[in-house]
C-alpha positions as CSV (number, residue, x, y, z in Angstrom):
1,X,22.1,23.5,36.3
2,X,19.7,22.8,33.5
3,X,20.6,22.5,30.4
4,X,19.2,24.1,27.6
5,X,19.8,23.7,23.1
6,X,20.1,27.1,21.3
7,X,17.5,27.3,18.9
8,X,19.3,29.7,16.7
9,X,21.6,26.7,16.2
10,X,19.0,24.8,14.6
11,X,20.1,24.6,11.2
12,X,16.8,22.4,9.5
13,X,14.3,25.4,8.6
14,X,11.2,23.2,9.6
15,X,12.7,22.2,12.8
16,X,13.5,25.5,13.8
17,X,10.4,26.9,13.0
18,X,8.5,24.4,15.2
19,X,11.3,24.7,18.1
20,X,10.7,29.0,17.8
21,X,7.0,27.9,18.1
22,X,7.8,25.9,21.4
23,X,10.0,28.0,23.4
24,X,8.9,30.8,25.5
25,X,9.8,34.2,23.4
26,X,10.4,36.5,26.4
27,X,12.9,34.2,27.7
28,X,16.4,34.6,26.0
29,X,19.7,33.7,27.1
30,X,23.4,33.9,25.4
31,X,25.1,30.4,24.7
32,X,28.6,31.4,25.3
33,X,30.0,28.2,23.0
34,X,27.8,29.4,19.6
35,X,28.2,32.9,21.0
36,X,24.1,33.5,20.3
37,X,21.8,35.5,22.2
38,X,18.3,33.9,21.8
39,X,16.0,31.6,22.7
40,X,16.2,28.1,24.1
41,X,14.7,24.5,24.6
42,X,15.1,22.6,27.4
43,X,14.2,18.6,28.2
44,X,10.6,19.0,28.1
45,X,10.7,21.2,25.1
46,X,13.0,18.5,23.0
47,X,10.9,15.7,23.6
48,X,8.0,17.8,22.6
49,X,9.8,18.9,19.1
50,X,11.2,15.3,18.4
51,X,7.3,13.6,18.8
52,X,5.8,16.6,16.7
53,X,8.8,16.9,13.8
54,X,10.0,13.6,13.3
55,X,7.0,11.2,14.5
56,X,4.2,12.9,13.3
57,X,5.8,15.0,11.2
58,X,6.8,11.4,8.9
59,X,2.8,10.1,8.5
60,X,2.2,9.5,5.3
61,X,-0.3,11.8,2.9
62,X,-3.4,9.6,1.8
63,X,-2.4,6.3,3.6
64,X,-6.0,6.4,5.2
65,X,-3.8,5.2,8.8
66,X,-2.1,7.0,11.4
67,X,1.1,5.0,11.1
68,X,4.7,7.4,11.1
69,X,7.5,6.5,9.2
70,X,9.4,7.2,12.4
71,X,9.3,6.8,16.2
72,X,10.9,7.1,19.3
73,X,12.3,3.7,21.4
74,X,11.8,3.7,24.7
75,X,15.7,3.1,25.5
76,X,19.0,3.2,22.9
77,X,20.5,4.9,20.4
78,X,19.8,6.7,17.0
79,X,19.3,4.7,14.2
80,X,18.5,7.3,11.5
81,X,21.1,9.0,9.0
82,X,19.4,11.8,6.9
83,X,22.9,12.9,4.8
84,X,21.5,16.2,5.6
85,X,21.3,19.3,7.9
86,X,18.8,17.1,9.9
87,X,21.9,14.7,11.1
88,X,23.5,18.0,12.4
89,X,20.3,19.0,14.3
90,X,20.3,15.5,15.8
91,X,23.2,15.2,17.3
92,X,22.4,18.9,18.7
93,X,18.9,18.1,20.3
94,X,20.8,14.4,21.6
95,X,24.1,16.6,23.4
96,X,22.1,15.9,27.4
97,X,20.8,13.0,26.4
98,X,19.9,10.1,23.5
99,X,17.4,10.6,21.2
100,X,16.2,7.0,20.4
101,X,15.1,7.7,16.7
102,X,14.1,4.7,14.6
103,X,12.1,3.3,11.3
104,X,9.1,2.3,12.6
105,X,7.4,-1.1,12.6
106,X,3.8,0.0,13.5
107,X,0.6,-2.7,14.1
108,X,-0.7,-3.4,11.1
109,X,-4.2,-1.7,12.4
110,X,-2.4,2.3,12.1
111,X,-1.8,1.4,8.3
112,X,-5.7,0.7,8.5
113,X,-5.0,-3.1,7.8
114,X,-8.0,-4.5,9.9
115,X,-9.3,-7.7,9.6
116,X,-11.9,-6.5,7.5
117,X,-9.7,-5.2,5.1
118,X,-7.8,-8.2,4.7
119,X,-10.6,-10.2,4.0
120,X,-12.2,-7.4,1.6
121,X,-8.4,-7.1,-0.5
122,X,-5.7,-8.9,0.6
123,X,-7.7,-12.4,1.0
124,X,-10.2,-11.6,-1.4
125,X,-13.0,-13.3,-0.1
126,X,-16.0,-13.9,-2.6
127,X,-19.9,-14.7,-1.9
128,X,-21.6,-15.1,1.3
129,X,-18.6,-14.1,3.4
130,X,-18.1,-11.1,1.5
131,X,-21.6,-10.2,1.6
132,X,-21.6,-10.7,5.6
133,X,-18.5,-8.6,6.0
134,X,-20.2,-5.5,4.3
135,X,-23.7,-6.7,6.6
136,X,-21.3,-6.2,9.2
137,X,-19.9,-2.6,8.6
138,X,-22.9,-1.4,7.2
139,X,-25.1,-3.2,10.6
140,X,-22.8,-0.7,12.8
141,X,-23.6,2.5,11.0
142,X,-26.6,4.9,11.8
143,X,-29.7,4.7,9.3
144,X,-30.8,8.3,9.4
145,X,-34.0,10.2,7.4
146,X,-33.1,13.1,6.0
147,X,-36.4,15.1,5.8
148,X,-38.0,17.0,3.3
149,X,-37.1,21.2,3.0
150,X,-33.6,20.3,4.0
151,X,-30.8,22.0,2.1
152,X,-28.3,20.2,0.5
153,X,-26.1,21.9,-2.3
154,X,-23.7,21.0,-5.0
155,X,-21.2,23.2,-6.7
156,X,-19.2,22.5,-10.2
157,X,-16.3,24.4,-11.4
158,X,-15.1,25.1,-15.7
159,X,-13.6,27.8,-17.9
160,X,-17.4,29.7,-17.8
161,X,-20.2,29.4,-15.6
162,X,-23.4,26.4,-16.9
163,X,-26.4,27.8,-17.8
164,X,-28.4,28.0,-14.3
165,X,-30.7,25.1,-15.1
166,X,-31.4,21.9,-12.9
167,X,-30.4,19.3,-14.8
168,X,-26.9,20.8,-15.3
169,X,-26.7,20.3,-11.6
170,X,-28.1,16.9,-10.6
171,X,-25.8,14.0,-11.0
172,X,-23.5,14.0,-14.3
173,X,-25.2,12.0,-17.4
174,X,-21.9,10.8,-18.5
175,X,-19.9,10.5,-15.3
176,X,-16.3,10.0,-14.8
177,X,-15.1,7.7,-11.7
178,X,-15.6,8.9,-8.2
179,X,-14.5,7.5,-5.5
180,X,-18.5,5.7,-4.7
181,X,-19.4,5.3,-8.4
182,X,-17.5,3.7,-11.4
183,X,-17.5,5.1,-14.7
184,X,-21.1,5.7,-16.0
185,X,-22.8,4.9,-12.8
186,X,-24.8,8.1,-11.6
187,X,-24.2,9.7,-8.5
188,X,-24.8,12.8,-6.7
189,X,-22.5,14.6,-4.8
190,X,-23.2,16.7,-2.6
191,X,-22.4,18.6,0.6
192,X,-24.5,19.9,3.7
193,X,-22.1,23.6,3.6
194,X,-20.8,25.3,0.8
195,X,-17.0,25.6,2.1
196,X,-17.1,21.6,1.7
197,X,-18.6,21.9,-1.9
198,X,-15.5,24.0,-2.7
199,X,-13.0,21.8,-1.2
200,X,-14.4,18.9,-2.9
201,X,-14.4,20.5,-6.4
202,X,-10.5,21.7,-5.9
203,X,-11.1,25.0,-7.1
204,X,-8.4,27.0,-8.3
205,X,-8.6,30.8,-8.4
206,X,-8.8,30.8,-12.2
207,X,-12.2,29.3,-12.3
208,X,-15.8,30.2,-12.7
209,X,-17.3,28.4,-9.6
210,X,-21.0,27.7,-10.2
211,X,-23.2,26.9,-6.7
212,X,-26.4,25.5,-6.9
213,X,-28.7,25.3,-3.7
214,X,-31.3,22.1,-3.3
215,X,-34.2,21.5,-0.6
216,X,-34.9,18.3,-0.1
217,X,-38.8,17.0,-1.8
218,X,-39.7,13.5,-0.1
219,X,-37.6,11.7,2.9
220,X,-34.7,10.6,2.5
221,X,-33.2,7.4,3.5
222,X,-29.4,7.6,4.0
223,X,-27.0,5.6,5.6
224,X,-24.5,7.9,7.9
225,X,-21.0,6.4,8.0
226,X,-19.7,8.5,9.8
227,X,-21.4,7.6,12.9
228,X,-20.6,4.6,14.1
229,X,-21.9,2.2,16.7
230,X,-19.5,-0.6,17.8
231,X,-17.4,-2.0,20.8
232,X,-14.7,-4.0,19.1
233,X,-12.4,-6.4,21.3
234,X,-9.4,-5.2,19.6
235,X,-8.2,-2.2,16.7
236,X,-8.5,-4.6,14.5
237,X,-12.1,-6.0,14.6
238,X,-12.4,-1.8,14.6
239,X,-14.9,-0.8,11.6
240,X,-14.2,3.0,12.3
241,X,-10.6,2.1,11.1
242,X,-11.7,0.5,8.3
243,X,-14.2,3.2,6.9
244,X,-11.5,5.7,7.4
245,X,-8.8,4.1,6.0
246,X,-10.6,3.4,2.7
247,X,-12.2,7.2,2.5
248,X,-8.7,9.1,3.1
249,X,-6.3,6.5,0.9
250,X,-5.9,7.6,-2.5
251,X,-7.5,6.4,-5.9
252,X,-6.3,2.8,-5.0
253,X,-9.4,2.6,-2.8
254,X,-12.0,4.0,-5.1
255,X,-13.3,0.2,-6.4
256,X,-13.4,-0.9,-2.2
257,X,-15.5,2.2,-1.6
258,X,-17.6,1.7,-5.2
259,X,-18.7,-1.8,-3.7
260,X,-19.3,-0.2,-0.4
261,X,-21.8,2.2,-1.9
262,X,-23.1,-0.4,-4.6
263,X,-23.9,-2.9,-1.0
264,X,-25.7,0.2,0.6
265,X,-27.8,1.2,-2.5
266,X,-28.9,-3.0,-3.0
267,X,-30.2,-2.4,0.8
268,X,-32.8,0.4,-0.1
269,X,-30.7,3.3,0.6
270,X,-31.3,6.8,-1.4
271,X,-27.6,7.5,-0.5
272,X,-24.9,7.8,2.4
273,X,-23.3,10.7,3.9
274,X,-19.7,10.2,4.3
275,X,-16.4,12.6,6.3
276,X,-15.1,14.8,3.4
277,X,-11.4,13.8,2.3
278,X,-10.5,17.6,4.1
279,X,-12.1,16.9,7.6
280,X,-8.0,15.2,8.2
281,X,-7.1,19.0,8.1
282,X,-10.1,21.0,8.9
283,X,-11.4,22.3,12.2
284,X,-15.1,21.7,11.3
285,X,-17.0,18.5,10.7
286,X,-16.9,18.4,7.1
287,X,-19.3,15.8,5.4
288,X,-20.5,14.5,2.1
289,X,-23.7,13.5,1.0
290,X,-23.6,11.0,-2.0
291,X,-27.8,10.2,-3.4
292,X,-27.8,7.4,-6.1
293,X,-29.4,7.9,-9.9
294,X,-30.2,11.2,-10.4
295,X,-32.4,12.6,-7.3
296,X,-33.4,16.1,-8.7
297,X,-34.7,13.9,-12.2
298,X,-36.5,11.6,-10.0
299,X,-38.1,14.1,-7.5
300,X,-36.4,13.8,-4.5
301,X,-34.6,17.1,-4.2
302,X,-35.5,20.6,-6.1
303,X,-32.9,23.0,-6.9
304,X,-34.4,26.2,-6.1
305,X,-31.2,29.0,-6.8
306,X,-28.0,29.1,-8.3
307,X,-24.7,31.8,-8.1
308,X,-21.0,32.3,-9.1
309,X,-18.9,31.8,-6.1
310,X,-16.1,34.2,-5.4
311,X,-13.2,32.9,-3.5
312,X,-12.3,35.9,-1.6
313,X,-10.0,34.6,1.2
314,X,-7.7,31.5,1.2
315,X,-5.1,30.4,4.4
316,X,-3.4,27.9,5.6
317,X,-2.4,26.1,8.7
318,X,1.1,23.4,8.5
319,X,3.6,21.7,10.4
320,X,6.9,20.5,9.3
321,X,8.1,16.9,9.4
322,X,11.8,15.8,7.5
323,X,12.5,14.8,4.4
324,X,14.7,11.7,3.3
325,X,18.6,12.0,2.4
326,X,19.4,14.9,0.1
327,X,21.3,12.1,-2.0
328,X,20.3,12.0,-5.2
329,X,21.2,8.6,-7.4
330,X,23.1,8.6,-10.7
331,X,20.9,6.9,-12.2
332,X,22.6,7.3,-15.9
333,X,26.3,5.9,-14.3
334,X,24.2,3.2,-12.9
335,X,22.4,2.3,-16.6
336,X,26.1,2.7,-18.3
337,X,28.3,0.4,-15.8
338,X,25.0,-2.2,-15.9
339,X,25.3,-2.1,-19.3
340,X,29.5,-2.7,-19.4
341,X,28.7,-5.6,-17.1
342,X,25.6,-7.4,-19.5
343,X,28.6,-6.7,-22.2
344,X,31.5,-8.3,-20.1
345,X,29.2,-11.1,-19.2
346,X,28.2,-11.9,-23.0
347,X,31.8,-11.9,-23.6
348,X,32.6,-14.5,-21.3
349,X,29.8,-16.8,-21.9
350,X,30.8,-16.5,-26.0
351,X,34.4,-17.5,-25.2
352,X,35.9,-14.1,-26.4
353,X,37.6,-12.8,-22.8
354,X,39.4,-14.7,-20.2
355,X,37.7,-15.1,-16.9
356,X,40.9,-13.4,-15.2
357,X,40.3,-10.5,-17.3
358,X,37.0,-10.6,-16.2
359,X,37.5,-10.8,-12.7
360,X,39.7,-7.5,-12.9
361,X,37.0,-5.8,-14.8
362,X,34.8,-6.9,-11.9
363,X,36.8,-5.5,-9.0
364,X,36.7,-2.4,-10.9
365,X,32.8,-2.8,-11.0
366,X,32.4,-3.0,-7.4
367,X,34.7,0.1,-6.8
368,X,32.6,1.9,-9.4
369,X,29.5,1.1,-8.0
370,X,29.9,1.4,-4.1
371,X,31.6,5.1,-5.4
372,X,28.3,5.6,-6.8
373,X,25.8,4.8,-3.9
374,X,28.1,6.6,-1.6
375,X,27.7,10.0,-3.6
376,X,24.0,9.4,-4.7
């Protein structure tokens, strides 16, 4: 007989949502120990919830690598304890058989630590070898010209719209960081589609979005980094990792991808055109284009309309993955008793309490603190 887990006994919200999702919703059937009439999951259907939920469910925002916090052993045992609903669930979806949860060690390539990456920051490697490195990644991407009537655009976001004039949309004159320029280098970013544009800017509904269209004047010479040409031996010697990992980490990459830019900008280069951050979760090919200086100043793009934008339609697409204990630490117990044990301590090494003394005030430290942890 096969056996099957009640969904409606699913007591995680995520989890059941994604098990709902799995099942097949004509097919119900009543669980005589729960006393439900509902749907089901059987073998298949569990493995495919565990992989989705917990593995790839627990991959890091902005890590730039593909690297779960969990995973599945092949063999064994559970090995994860969430002090939650989600230890409940577990031991549900594990009644037939073990569910082989554990932390997971990944290779150091699905955190996007690649060879060249550990030259670049961890090793820090300085003159000629850093210069080939860069040869390297930048040897394996495609040189492309981008040719004149082209469209480009750029859109900018603020409490009121900018007067419609060109300069107010060709690269900033005072510009903050990005993640290819440093502060008061100019750059100009750009986008091949105006849904990108808007993702780039973050709008929110409460702004007055400005769009600006540009056709491109004289050729363009751009570096495309997003297609790459390589066969590496291994995921390590793998530039595509590389490039990826340091365009979807966070700010902690900007000055890695700044020197990136600076190297393909000292080779001649008008610009690059990079993935934008939201091609991780978009179903189009969403990309960037990035020209040095200020290209509409200097000629090489016109800007030849501007209009507001209204955002007329917003939706999203998610998944579920879990959460960490629901434990919460105490932290102001912890500061007090750390501060009765400095106190104790000074008192002892002044001469003014007994060590015996001390060693009773010290049992009741440990009882104090492991009663802590345990309800934190």
């Amino acid at each position: 007989m096969e056996k099957l887990i009640c969904t409606s006994c699913i007591k995680n919200a995520g989890l059941r949502f994604l098990a709902e999702k799995l099942r097949d919703p004509s097919d119900k059937r009543f669980f005589e120990t729960c006393g439900h009439t509902g749907g089901f999951l059987n073998e298949d259907n569990v493995d495919q919830l565990i992989q989705e939920f917990f593995v790839n469910g627990s991959i890091p925002p902005s890590s730039g690598g593909t690297a779960s916090v969990y995973n599945i052993k092949a063999t064994g045992i559970n090995e994860l304890t969430f002090e939650s609903e989600l230890d409940h669930d577990i031991g549900l979806l594990s009644q037939y058989k073990p569910l082989p949860l554990c932390h997971y060690g990944p290779p150091l390539y699905k955190i996007g630590a690649t060879t060249k990456y550990q030259e670049l920051v961890i090793d820090e490697v300085s003159g000629c070898r850093r210069k080939e490195i860069w040869e390297e990644v930048i040897r394996v991407c495609k040189r492309v010209t981008l040719e004149p009537d082209s469209i480009i655009y750029r859109a900018r976001k603020g409490n009121s719209l900018p007067p419609a004039l060109e300069k107010e949309f060709d690269s900033n004159p005072n510009p903050i960081e990005g993640r290819f320029n440093k502060s008061g280098e100019k750059v100009f970013y750009g986008a091949f589609d105006i849904e990108t544009c808007l993702h780039e800017i973050r709008v929110a509904l409460t702004d007055w979005i400005a769009l600006a269209t540009f056709i491109v004047k004289k050729e363009l010479l751009l570096l495309d980094i997003t297609d790459i040409t390589e066969s590496p031996p291994t995921p390590f010697e793998n530039i595509g990792i590389f490039i990826r990992k340091i365009l979807y980490s966070g700010e902690s990459e900007y000055p890695l991808c700044q020197e990136f830019a600076s190297e393909i900008k000292n080779r001649g280069y008008d610009g690059l055109i990079s993935s934008s951050f939201f091609k991780q979760v978009h179903k189009n090919d969403l990309k960037n284009i990035i020209l040095f200086g200020q290209p509409a100043k200097d000629g090489k793009i016109s800007m030849t309309s501007t209009n507001k934008i209204n955002v007329n339609f917003i939706s999203y697409e998610y998944s579920f993955g879990p959460m960490g204990d629901n434990k919460r630490l105490d932290v102001k117990a912890l500061e007090l008793l750390t501060k009765q044990y400095k106190d104790k301590l000074k008192l002892v090494e002044s001469g003014r309490l007994e060590l015996d003394e001390f060693e009773r005030f010290m049992d009741y430290y440990m009882h104090r603190f492991m009663n802590i942890m345990e309800n934190s």
